[in-house]
N, C-alpha and C positions, 0 to 999 in steps of 0.2 A: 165801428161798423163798416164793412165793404159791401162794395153792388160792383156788379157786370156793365163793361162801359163799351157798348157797341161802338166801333168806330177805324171805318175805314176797311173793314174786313176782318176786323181783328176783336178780338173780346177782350177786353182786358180786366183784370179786377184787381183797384187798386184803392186804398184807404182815403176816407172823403175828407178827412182830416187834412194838417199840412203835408208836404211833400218830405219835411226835414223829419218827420213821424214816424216812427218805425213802428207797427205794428204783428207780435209776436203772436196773435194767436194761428191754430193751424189754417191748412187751406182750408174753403170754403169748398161745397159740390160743384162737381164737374158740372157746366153747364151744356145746356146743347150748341150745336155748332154743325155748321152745314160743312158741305165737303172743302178743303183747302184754305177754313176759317182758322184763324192761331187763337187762342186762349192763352193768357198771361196768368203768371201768379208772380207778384215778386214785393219785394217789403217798399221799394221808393222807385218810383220813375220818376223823370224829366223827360221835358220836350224840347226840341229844338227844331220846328216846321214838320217837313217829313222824317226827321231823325229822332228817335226815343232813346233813351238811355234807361235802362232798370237794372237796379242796383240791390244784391241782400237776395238771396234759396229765389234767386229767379227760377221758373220752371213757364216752358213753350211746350204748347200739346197739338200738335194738326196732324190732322187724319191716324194712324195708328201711331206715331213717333210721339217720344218726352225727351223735351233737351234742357239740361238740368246745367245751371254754371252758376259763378258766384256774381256773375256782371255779364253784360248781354247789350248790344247797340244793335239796333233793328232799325232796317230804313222801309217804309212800309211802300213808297214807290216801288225802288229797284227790289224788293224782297228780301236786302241780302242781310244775313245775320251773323256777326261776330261775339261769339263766346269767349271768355276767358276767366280762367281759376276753375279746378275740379270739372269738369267738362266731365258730363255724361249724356251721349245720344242710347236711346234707346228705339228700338222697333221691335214691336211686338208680334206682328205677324210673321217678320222673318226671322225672326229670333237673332238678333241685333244686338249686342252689349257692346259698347267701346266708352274707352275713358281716354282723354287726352287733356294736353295742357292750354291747348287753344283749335277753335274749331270756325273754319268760315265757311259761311252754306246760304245756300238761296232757295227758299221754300220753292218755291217757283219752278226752276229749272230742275231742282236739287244737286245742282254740282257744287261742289265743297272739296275742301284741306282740311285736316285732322293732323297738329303735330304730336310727337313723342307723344304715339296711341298705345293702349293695351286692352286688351278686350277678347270676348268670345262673335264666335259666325257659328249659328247653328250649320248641320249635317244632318241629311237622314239618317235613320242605322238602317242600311243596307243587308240585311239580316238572309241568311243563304245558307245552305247547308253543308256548306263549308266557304264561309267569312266570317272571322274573328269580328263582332260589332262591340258596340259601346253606343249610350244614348249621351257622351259627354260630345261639347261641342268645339269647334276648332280654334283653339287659342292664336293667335296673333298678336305680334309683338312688331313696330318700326318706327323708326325716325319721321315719319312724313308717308300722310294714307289721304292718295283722292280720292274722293264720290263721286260718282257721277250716276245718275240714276239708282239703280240696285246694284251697281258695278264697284268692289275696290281695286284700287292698287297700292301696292303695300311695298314704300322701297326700306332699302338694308332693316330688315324687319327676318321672325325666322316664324314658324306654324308649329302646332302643335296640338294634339288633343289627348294629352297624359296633363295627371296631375302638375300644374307651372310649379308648385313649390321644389320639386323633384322630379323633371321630365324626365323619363326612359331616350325619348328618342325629341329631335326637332330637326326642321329643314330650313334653312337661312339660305336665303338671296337677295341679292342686289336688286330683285322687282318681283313681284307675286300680285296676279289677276286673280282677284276673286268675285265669284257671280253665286250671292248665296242661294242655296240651295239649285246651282244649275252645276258649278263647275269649280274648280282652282285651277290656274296652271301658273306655274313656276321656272321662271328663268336663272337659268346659272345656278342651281340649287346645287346646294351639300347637304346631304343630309348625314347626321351625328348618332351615335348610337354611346350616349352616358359619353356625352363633349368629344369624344374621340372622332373623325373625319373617317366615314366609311367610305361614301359614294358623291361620286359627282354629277347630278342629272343636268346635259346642255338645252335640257326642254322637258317638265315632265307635266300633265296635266292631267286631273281628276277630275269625275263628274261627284255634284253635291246630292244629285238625284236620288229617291229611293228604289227607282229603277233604269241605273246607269244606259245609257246604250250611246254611243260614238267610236268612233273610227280610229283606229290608233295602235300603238306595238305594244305589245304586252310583255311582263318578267320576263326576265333570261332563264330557261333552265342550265344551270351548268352543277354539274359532275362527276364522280368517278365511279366506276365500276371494275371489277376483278373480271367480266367477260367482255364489256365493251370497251374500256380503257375510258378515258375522257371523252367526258361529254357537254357537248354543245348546244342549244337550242334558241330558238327567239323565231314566235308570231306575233301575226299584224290579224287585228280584227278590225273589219271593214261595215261598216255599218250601210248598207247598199243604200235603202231608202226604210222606210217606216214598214214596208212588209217583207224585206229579206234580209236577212246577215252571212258572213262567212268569214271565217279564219285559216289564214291560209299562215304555213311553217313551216319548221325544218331543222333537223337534228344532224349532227355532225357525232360521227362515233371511231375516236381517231384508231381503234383496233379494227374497226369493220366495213365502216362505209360511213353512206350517206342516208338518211329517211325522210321522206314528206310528209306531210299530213296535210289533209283540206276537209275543214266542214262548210257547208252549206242548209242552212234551212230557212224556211218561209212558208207565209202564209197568203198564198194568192187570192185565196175568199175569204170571209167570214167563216165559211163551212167547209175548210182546207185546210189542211198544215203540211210540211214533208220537214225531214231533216236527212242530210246524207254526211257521211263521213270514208275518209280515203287515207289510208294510210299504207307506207310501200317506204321498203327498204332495198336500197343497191348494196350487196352483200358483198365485202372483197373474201368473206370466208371463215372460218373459226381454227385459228392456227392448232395442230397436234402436236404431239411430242415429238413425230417424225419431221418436221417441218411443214407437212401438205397444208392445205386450208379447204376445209369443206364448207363448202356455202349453203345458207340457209335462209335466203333474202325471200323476199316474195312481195305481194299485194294481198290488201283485204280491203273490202269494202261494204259497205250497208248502210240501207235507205230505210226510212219507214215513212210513210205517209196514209193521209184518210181523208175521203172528199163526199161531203152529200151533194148526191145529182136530183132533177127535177123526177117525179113522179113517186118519191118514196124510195128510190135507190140509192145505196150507200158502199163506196168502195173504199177498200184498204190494201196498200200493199206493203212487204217489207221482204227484203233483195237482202239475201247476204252471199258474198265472194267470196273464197281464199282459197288462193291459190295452193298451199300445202299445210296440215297440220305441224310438220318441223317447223315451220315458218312462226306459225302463230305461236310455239312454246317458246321457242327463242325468243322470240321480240316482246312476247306480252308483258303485264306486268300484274296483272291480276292470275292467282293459282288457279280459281275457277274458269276463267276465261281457257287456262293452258291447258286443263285436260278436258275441255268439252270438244269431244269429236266429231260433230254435226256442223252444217252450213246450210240453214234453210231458206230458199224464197218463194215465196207464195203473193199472186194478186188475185181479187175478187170481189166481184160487186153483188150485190144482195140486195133482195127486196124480201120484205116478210107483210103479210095481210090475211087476216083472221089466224087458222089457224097452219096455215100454209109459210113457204119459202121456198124463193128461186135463187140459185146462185150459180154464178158462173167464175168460175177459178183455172188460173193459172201456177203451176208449182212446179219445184223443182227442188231435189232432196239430196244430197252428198253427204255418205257416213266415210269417215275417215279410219280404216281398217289401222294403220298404221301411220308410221312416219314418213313410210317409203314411199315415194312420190309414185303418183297412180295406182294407190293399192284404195280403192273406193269404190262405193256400193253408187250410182246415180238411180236415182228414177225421176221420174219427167210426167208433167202431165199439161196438155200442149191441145188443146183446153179440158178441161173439165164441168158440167153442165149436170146440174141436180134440180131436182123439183121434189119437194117433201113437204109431211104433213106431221103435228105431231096430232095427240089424239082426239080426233072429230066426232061428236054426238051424233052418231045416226039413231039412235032410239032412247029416249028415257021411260020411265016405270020401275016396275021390281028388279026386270029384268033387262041394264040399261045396256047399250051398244057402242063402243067408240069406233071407229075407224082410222089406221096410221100407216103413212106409206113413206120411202124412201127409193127413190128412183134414182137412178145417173147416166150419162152416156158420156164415153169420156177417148182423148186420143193417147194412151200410155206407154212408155218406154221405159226400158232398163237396163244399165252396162256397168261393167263389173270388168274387170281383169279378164277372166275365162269366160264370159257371156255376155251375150250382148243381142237384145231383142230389132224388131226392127222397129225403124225413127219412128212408127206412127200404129199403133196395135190397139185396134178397137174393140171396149168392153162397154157392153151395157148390162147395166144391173137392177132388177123391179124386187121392191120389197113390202107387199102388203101383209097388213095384219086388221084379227080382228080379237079385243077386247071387253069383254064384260066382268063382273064382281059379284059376289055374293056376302052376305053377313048374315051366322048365324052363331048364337049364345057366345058373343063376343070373337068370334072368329071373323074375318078376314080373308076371303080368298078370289084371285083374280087371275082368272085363266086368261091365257091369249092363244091366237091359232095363227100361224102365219104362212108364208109358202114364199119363195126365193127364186128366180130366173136367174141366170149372169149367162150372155156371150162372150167368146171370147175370138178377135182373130188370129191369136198363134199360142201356140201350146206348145209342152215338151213332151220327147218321145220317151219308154224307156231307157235308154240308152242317153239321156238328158241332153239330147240333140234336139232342135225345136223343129215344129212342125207349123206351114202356114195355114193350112187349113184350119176353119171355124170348129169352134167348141163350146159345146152350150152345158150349161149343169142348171137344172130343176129338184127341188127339195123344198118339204115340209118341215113346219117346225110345231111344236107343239110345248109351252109353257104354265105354268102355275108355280104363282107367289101365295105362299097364306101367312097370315100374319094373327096367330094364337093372341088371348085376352094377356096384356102385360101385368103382371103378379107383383103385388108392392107391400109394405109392410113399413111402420114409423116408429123409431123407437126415441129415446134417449139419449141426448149426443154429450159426448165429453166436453168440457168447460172450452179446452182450447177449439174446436170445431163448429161449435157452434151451439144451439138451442136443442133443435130436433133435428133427424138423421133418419130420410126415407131411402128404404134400400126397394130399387124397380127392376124386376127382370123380365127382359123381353124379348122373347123366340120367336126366330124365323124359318122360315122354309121355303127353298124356291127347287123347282125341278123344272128340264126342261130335257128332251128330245127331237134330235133333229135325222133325218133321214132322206136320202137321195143322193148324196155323194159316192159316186163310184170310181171314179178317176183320182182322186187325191193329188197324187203326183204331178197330174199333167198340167195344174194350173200353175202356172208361171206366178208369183210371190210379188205384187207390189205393191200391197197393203193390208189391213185389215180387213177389208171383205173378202180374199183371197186365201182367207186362214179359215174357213168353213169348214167343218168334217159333220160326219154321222158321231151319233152323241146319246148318249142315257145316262144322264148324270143327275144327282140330287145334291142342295145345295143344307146345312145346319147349321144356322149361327145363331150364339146365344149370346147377347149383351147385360153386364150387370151393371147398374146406375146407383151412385149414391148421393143424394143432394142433403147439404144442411144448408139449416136457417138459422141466423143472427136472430139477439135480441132487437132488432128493427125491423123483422119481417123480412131482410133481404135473403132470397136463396140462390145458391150457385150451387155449380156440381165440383166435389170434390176428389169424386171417384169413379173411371169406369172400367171397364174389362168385357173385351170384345172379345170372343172365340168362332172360330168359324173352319170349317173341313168341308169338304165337297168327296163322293160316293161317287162311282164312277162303275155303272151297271154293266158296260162295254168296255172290258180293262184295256184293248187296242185303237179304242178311238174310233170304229169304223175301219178297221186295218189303214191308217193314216200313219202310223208311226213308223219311224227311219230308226232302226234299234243301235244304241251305243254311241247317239250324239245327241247336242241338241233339238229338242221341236219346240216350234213356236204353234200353240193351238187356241181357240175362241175358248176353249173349255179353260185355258190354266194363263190365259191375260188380265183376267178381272180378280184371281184369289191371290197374288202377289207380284210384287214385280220380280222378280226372277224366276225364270224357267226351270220348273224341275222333270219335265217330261221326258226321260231319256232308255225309257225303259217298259215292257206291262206294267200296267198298278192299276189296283183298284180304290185309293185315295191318295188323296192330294195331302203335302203337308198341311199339320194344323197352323192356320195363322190366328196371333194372338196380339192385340191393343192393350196395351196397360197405360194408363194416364191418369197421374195422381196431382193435383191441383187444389194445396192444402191454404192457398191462399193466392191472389192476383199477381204478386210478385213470386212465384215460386211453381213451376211447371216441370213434372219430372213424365218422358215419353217412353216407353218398350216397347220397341214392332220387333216381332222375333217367328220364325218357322221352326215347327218341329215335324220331323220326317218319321214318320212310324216305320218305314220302309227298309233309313238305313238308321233310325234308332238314336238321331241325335239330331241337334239345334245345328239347320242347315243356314239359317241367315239370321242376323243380328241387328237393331238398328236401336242403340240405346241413346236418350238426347235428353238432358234437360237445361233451364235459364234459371237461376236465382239473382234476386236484385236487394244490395241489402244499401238504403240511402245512397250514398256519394257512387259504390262500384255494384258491378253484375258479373256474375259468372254463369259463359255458358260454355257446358263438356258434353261431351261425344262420344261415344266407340260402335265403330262399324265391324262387322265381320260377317264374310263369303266361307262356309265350307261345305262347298259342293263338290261335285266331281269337274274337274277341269275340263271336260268335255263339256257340259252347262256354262261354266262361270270362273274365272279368272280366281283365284285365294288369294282372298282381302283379309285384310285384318287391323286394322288404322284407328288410332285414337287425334281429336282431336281437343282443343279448349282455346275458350275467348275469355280470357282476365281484362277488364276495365274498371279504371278507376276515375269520375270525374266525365265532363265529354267537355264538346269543346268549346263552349264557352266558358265556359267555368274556370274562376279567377285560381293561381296558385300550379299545383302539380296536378297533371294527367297523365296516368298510365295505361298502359295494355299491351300485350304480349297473344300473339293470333298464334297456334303454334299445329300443326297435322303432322303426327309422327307412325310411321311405318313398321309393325314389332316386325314383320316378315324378313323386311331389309335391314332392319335396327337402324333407321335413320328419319332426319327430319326431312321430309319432303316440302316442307312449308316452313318458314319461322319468318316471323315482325314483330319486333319489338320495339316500342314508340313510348318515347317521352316529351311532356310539352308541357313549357310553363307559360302561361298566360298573367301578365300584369294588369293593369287597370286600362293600358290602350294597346300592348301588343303582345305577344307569345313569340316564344325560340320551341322549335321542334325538332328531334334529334331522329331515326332508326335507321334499327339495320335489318336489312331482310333478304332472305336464304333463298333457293330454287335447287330444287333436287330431283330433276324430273328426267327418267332414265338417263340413255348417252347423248340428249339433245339437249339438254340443261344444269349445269350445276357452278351455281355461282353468289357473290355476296354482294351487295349493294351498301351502301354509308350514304343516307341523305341527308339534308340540311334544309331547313325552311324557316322564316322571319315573317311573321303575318303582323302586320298594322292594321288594329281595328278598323272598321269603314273604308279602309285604302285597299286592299289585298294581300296578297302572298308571296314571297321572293326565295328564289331557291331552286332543291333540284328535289324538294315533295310534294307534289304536285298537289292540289287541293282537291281535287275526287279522287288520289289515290289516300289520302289520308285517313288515318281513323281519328284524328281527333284534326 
């Protein structure tokens, strides 16, 4: 029989019997114990004054720690404790394993020696959407490891967090600080890739954090390229204080130049954020065949930021620069990035209450016509000032009433190559309406009335020379939406689909006229409210819906088919049309996105939805026009995602056959193969690929393989740019990602697909 022997701070529980008595049954229950109390368990102690000797599955438990040895001398004055034989400290809240062959430690203090230790140090998994994690924890191996607090040092000792039986990779140095769960840093490290001597780090330091943040240099990007030749990189991220950061770089490209990059972001309130980025390349040129060099360097820059202010008002801005579209396909490294020809910034604060809003905006608009430096469309709005309402109850009953208005008054500009408005051109614009509804024997119908002012102070003349004199345009409008009883019917669905199969069809009808436009021309073009004509037009769309049901009552839609044509009563628009080019009109911005106005007509193509959806992993899209006009399928837009377990595929084909006076002849297939993503242990594939039948080329290819082990991944691609005579070149990158540590290389981890 054993009891709990209070004594001295210490609890001990040891056999009432002799001392010479060894006692084999297990431990007894943990007893209670106050904070920095020890609890003994061990088969034979001695005393000698303040000195204890226990002897035989000694086991010490205070506060969250177990130290486990086969012999243990405790001096209960000075604290201090010497273990020896199988040595196991444990901690449990820091996720603590070490073994070693002798350990000296001072509850008290807690500073201690651990010789020839081995053991784990937990790590967060650092988990990010592009960081290789693992929840395994960080192995340590050395000759001699202090304690001191929550603090080791670990000399000729190496790290690791791969399986010890077979590490992929380990870092050995002559001294390793570790602060679990804060930090590592590593003096004089080598780190080995399967025993072989890669790298030498003369200082490298990691946080244990599950959300890193400190001050310090980041991976080297180095590389080669077929347009930029060798390349060089290496940033420092700077951790300001706990509400700002920034990273400041810099790329060496020994065929072209030189490039920066700076981000900055923060958060200066609770109800703040911004982030800015800068990057800018000193361009020595792009060598030809002739020997010239034409330069292509530039700057870009973009901010975005949102701040709530006192009274319910709330601003956002977001500023993008660049300096030339050559610029940006050169340099970039995203396809989507290289042919978006826009550069928008806009600021504005807003307030919204009941059913109202104020907002006050600043913008600024640059479409990039071309490569050719100053071939751009700007417009400017230097301020912009709206008051709006959406729709207001002025009466209920049978016959109820809304009320909706749209106001602005604004300072706008516009410059272009061959035009160019003046800096400051004032347009006010008032848009009241009025709305009520009717229902009868399942019908739906909601007329609105509205009527439009706009001033303007400079207009164009015939002659498309501008004039400074004011110009005002006044127009009526006059609309009805009805909305016919939807017609539905349930049948019997096929085994693979489902239960039952409700087919729903639902017709619409929207007409509307507008009238007061007499000038067409003279209004100078800087946005959508600028694009108003006279109008009798009728709108016809018919949607067919098909839902089944699972044997568990769930329903989803598996099929729909949208058709829709617009009637056009007034085949010249109000005499607004410029015959034999493009027109951009209110009547043909809402039935597709491309323009097919270039001509009389009295219909619009047919646009048609087709989205079949035979299961949650499986999505097949059809957006397509057909032009009755000229008798054939004027635009194309075929997409679907299949996801079959481990990969997904998703295909694409686009195609434009309009008149080149409308729309540029497209014709592009594109497809995403993945196999695996990226954490996924073993092989990851994917091939990104947008091929051109026009030019018979690939304007895009990336193809990416990555194998990920139990703590890190090698990642291989190559990827193509083919983007007119501003771009055409091949890349070979290379990246090594260590779980919870990062990525090394020249593949950048937000350019990566896996």
């Amino acid at each position: 029989m054993c009891r709990i022997l209070p004594f001295c701070g210490l609890l001990i529980v040891a056999p009432l019997c002799s001392q010479q008595l060894s006692l084999k049954s297990g431990p007894p229950p943990i007893p209670f114990r106050g904070a920095g109390d020890l609890e003994i368990i061990a088969d034979r102690q001695e005393s000698f004054g303040q000195r204890r000797l226990l002897r035989g599955h000694v086991e010490i438990r205070f506060d969250d720690t177990v130290l486990t040895a086969d012999e243990i001398d405790l001096d209960e004055l000075t604290h201090e404790i010497e273990a020896r034989g199988n040595v196991h400290y444990r901690n449990t809240l820091r996720q603590e394993n070490l073994y070693a062959d002798r350990f000296n430690y001072n509850s008290h203090t807690e500073l201690g020696t651990l010789y020839d230790v081995h053991g784990t140090v937990g790590s967060a998994s650092q988990g990010g959407a592009r960081l290789l994690t693992t929840d395994s924890p960080f192995y340590i191996k050395g000759r001699v490891v202090h304690k001191t607090g929550e603090h080791y040092t670990v000399h000729n000792g190496f790290v690791t967090n791969c399986n010890i039986d077979d590490p992929w990779w380990t870092l050995t140095a002559p001294r390793t600080k570790i602060k679990p769960g804060e930090s590592a840093t590593i003096y004089g490290g080598v780190f080995r890739l399967r025993k072989v001597p890669v790298f030498y780090f003369p200082i490298f330091k990691k946080s244990l954090k599950r959300m890193p943040r400190r001050s310090g240099f980041l991976t080297p990007n180095i590389g080669n390229s077929s347009r930029f030749g060798l390349v060089f990189g290496q940033s420092y991220y700077w951790a300001v204080n706990r509400s700002y950061d920034a990273t400041i770089g810099g790329t060496l490209y020994t065929d072209r130049g030189v490039a920066g990059q700076l981000g900055f972001r923060g958060r200066p309130t609770p109800n703040s954020h911004f982030d800015a980025y800068f990057f800018g390349v000193k361009d020595r040129g792009l060598k030809l065949n002739d020997g010239r060099r034409v330069k292509q360097g530039g700057v870009n820059f973009t901010m975005r930021g949102a701040a709530a202010f006192p009274g319910g008002f709330r601003g956002v801005a977001e500023l993008n620069y660049l300096s030339s579209l050559e610029f940006r396909q050169a340099f970039t490294q995203s396809f989507n990035e290289a042919v978006f020809s826009q550069a928008r910034s806009i600021g504005f604060v807003t307030k919204n209450f009941s059913t109202f809003s104020i907002n006050a905006a600043f913008l600024r608009n640059e479409n990039f016509h071309s490569v050719e430096r100053g071939d751009t469309i700007i417009t400017r709005k230097l301020p912009s000032f709206e008051f709006n309402s959406y729709d207001h109850s002025l009466l209920k009953g049978p016959v109820p009433l809304w009320f909706s208005f749209d106001g602005a008054f604004e300072l706008i500009s516009r410059t272009q190559q061959s035009f160019q408005t003046r800096r400051y051109v004032q347009r006010s614009d008032l848009h009241p309406q009025i709305t009520t509804k009717f229902e009868w024997a399942g019908f739906h119908v909601t007329p609105t009335l509205g009527a439009r002012s706009t001033a303007y102070g400079q207009s164009r003349a015939a002659d498309g020379s501008l004039i400074g004199s004011n110009f005002y345009r006044n127009t009526g409008e006059v609309s009805v939406d009805i909305a016919p009883p939807a017609v539905e019917k349930i049948f019997e669905a096929p085994g693979w689909i489902g239960k039952k199969l409700k087919h729903v069809i639902e017709p619409r009808l929207h007409y509307r006229f507008v009238d007061g436009v007499k000038d067409f021309d003279r209004v100078i073009r800087f946005d959508t409210r600028d694009l108003l004509h006279n109008t009798n037009e009728a709108e016809l769309a018919i949607t067919n819906r098909f839902y089944a049901k699972d044997k568990a009552g769930r329903v989803r839609e598996v099929l729909s088919v949208d058709v829709r044509q617009q009637r056009f009563f007034d085949p010249t628009f109000g005499n607004s049309l410029s015959l034999g080019r493009r027109n951009v009109l209110t009547s043909s911005l809402g039935m597709t996105p491309f323009a097919f106005v270039d001509q009389v007509r009295n219909y619009s193509p047919i646009a048609s939805t087709v989205r079949i959806s035979p299961s949650w992993r499986h999505v097949l899209e059809w957006r397509h026009d057909y032009d009755p006009l000229r008798g054939k399928l004027v635009n194309s837009s075929l997409s679907g995602g299949f996801q079959f377990d481990s990969w997904n595929l998703t295909l694409g084909h686009h195609a434009v056959r309009m008149p080149e006076s409308l729309a540029p002849l497209s014709n592009q297939l594109f497809a995403v193969i993945r196999l695996g993503d990226f954490n996924r242990r073993g092989w990851n594939l994917a091939v990104n690929n947008i091929y051109d039948y026009r030019q018979a080329i690939f304007l895009y290819t990336a193809i990416q393989g990555t194998y990920n082990t139990d703590c890190c991944g090698f990642s291989a691609e190559w990827r193509r740019f083919a983007i007119g005579r501003t771009r055409n070149d091949n890349q070979i990158r290379f990246a090594f990602s260590i779980a919870n540590v990062g990525s090394f290389g020249t593949l950048r981890p937000r350019e990566r697909i896996f």
